[in-house]
N, C-alpha and C positions, 0 to 999 in steps of 0.2 A: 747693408744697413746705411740710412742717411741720417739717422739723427736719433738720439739717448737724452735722456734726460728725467731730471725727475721733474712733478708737479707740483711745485709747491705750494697746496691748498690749505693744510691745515695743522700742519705739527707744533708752530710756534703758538699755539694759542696760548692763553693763561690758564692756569687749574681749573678756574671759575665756571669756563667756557667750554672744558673740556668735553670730548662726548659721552660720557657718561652721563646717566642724568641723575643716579639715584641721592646725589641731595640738592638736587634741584629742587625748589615749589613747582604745583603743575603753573603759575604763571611765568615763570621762568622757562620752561619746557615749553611753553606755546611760544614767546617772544626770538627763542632763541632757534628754531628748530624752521629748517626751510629747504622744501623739497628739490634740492640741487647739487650738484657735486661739490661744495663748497661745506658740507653736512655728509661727506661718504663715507670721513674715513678718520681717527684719530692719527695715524701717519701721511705722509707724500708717498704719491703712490710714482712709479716709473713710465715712462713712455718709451716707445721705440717704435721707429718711421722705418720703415721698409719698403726699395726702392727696389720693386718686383720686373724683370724682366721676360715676357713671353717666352716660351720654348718653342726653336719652330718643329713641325709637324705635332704639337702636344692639343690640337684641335679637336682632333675625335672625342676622347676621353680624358678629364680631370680625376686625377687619380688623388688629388692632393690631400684632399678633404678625407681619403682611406688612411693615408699616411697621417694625419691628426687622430683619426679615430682610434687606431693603432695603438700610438703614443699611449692617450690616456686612458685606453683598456690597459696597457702594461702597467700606469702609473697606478690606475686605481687596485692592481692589484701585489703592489708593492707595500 
């Protein structure tokens, strides 16, 4: 891992602002609303930077993407 962190986009808003919209007017709701990651999320979401090194001979075949698929076959059936 090279780096953690979270993002801090959007947690400190004010009530007003928040993402909820249901007492919003729709004028409010157009003003305020803007298709970016700055609009994703009512929390800060986390980062993490992964500083991947080759494996040698691991050329032929990428198994990794089995080993993800894996995972969240288990997870989803948890």
């Amino acid at each position: 891992m090279a780096d953690a962190g979270e993002w801090h986009i959007n947690a400190d808003e004010p009530t007003a602002l928040e993402y909820g919209s249901e007492f919003k007017s729709a004028e409010q709701r157009q003003n305020y609303y803007a298709p970016d990651a700055y609009r994703s999320s009512d929390h800060d979401p986390l980062y993490v930077d992964l500083q991947l090194v080759p494996i040698a001979g691991a050329d032929e075949v990428a198994l990794g993407m089995l080993g993800l698929a894996g995972f969240l076959a288990w997870r989803r059936r948890r």
